[in-house]
Every structure is written in C-alpha cells, then in structure tokens.
C-alpha positions in Angstrom: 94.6 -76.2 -9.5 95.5 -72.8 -11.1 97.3 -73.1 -14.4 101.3 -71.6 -14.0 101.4 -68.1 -15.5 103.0 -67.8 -19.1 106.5 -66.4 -18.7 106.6 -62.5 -20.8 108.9 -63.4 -23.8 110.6 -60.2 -24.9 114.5 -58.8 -25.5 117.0 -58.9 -22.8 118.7 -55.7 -22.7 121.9 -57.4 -24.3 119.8 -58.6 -27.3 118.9 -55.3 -27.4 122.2 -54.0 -27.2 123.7 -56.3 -29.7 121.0 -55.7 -32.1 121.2 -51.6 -32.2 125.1 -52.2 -32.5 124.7 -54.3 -35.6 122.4 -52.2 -37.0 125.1 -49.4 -36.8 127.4 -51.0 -38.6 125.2 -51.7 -41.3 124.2 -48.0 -41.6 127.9 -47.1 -41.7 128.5 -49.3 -44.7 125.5 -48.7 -46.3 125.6 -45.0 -46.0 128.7 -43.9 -48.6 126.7 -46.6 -51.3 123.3 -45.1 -50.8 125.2 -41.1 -51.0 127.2 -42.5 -54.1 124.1 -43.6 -56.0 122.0 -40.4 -54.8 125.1 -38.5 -56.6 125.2 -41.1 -59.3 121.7 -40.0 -60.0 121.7 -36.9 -59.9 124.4 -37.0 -62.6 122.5 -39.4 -64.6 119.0 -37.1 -64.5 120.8 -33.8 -65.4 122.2 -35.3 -68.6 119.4 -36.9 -69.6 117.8 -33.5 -68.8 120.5 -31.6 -71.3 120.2 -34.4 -73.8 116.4 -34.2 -74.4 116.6 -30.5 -74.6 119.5 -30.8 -77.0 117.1 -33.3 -79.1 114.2 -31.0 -78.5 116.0 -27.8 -80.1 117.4 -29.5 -82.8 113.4 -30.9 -83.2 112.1 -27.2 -83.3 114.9 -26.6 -85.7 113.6 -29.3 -88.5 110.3 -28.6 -87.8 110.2 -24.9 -87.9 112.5 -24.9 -91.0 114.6 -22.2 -88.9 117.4 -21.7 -86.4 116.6 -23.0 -82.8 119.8 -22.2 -80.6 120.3 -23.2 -76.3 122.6 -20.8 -73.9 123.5 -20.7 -70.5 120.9 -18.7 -68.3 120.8 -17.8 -65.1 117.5 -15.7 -65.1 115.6 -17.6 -67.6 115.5 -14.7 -69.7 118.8 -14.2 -71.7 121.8 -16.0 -72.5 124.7 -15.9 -69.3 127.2 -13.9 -72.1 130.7 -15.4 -72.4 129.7 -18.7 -69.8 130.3 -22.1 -70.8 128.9 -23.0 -67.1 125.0 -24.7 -67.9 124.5 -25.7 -64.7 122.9 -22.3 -64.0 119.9 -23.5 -66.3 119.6 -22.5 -70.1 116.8 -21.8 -72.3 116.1 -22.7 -75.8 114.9 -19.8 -78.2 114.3 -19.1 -82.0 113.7 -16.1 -84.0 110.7 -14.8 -86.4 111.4 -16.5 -89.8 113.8 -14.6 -91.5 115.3 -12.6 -88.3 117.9 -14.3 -86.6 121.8 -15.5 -87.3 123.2 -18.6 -85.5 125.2 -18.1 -82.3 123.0 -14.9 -81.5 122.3 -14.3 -78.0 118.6 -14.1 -76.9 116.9 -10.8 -76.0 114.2 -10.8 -74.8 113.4 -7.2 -75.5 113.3 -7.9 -79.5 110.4 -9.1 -80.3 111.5 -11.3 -83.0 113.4 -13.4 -80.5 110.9 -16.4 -79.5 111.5 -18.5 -75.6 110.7 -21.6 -76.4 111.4 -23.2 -73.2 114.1 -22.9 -69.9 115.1 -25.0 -67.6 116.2 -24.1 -63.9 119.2 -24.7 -62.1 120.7 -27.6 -61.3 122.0 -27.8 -57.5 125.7 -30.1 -57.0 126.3 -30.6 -60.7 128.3 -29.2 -63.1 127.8 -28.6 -66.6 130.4 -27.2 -69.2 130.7 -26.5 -72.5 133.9 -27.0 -74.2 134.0 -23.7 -76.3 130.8 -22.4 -77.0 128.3 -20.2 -75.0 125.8 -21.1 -77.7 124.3 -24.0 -79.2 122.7 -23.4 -82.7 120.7 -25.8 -85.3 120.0 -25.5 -88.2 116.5 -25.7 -90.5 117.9 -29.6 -91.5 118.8 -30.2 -87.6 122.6 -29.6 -88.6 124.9 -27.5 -85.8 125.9 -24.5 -87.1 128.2 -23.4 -88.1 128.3 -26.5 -90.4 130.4 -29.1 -89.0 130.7 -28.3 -86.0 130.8 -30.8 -83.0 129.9 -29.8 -79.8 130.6 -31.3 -75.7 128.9 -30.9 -72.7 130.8 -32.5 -69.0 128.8 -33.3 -66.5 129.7 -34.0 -63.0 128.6 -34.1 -60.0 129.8 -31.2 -57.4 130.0 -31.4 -53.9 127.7 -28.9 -51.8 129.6 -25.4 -50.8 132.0 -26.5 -53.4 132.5 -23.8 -56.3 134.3 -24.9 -59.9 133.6 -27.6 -62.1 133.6 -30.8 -60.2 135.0 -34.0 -61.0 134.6 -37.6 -62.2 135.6 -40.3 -60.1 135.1 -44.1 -60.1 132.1 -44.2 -57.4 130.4 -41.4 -59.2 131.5 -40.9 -62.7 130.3 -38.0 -64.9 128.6 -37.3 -68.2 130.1 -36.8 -71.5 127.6 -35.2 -74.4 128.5 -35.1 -77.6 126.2 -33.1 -79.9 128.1 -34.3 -84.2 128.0 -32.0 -87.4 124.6 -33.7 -87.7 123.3 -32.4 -85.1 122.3 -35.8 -82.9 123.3 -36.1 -80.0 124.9 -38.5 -78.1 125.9 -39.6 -74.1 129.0 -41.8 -72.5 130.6 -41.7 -69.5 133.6 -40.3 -68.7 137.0 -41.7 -67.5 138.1 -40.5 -63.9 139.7 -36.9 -64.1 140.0 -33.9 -61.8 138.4 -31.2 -63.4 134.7 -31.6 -65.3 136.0 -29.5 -68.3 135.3 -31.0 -72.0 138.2 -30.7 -74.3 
C-alpha cells in the first residue's frame, strides 16, 4: 500500500491577487508620510547644520579674541554680495589679528582674510536671512554690531521649484534666532507661504 501523495500547499491566484492589491493600498497611504518625514528631515538636518556653524563661529570668535563672521557662498570662496539666500552654502572666515572690521566680505585674495571652514549647498531647502548678508561675532561671542539680533528661515523647497519655500503643517520650517549675545537658538515656525524671516 503506497502512501497518498501530500497535496502542494501554495497561493491560489486570488490570494495572490488580493494580497498585491492590499499591499497597494498600503503603499499609497504610506507613501505622502514617508515623503513628509524625508522633507521633515531634511529641514531638521540643514538647521541643525546652520546652528552648529552659527555656535562654531561665534566659538572661533571667543577663542581667537577676534571677529569670526559667516556669508552666503556659492563658490566656497567669497561671500554671495547683497544675498540673504544661505541655501547656496556659506563659509565662515576671520582676519589676521588686528585686520578686519565686522560685516566685511571675505577675499580671498587678501591674505589677511583666514577660511575657516564652508559648507556646500543644500538641495530642496531654503535658507534666508532677514536683513543681513553677513553674520559677525565678536572677541566676547557678541553679534556685532552690538545688539543686534539676527534670523535665519528655513524651509523645505520643492524640486524644480525656485524662491523661498514655505512652511506648512506636514512639513513645517525652521526658525533661528542668533540674540545680542550671540547664542543661538531654534523653533519651529507657524504655517506661512513664503520662508522669509521678518
């Protein structure tokens, strides 16, 4: 007597079938979450990006007993002149002791102009500055000129998309304050249409 032959277990076409068409459905609601917090991110690590540089200059400032200022680039070599658009990258420069004036643009061509460090661009974000091109600190870590408070928006801009994108509930921007002090500080911002700091 032969033993009867195990019946193959496996899907039925509409298992199958019903399984590939939940799956879809899943992906479609999943798929605007996972973009939002790819966006959300992307917001969160350029910030945190401009804050630590912010901290860093104003650290080279106290430590160096001298001015230490940040500008918009977009060659890693001099300040973007009359921009208030960071997203472009900015560098972070001081002068020979004794040679430079806050809010100075950096050339590279004078040698008592010192790079102390650049960061690239930043792709589907944008950065502004409310009013300055230039970001200076003084020898005690102070802005200068004295008292002065200074904003950065960040926010995250769609790809092909030119302008200074926005801050919406799914993704919101950034909001950087830099006080009179010099410290500087992060928040996020309500929902608006443009990414511009007043």
């Amino acid at each position: 007597m032969h033993p009867s032959p195990k019946k193959a277990r496996g899907f039925s076409l509409l298992e199958l079938m019903v399984a590939l068409a939940v799956a879809s459905i899943l992906a479609v609601v999943a798929a605007p979450s996972f973009r939002d917090m790819l966006r959300r991110n992307k917001v969160s690590a350029t910030s945190n990006a401009l804050l630590a540089d912010l901290a860093y200059a104003r650290s080279e400032a106290i430590n160096r007993g001298n001015i230490v200022s940040i500008c918009p680039s977009t060659d890693q070599k001099s300040c973007t002149s009359s921009s208030t658009a960071y997203e472009s990258g900015w560098i972070i420069y001081t002068y020979v002791p004794g040679k430079g004036k806050a809010n100075t643009a950096y050339d590279n061509s004078d040698s008592s102009n010192i790079l102390l460090r650049a960061s690239n661009a930043r792709d589907n974000v944008s950065i502004r500055s409310v009013d300055s091109t230039i970001v200076s600190f003084g020898s005690q870590g102070q802005t200068q000129p004295s008292s002065k408070q200074f904003k950065f928006d960040v926010c995250f801009l769609p790809p092909g998309v030119s302008g200074s994108g926005s801050s919406t509930d799914k993704v919101p921007g950034a909001m950087l304050t830099v006080n009179a002090s010099g410290s500087a500080s992060s928040k996020s911002l309500p929902v608006q249409t443009t990414c511009v700091p007043s």
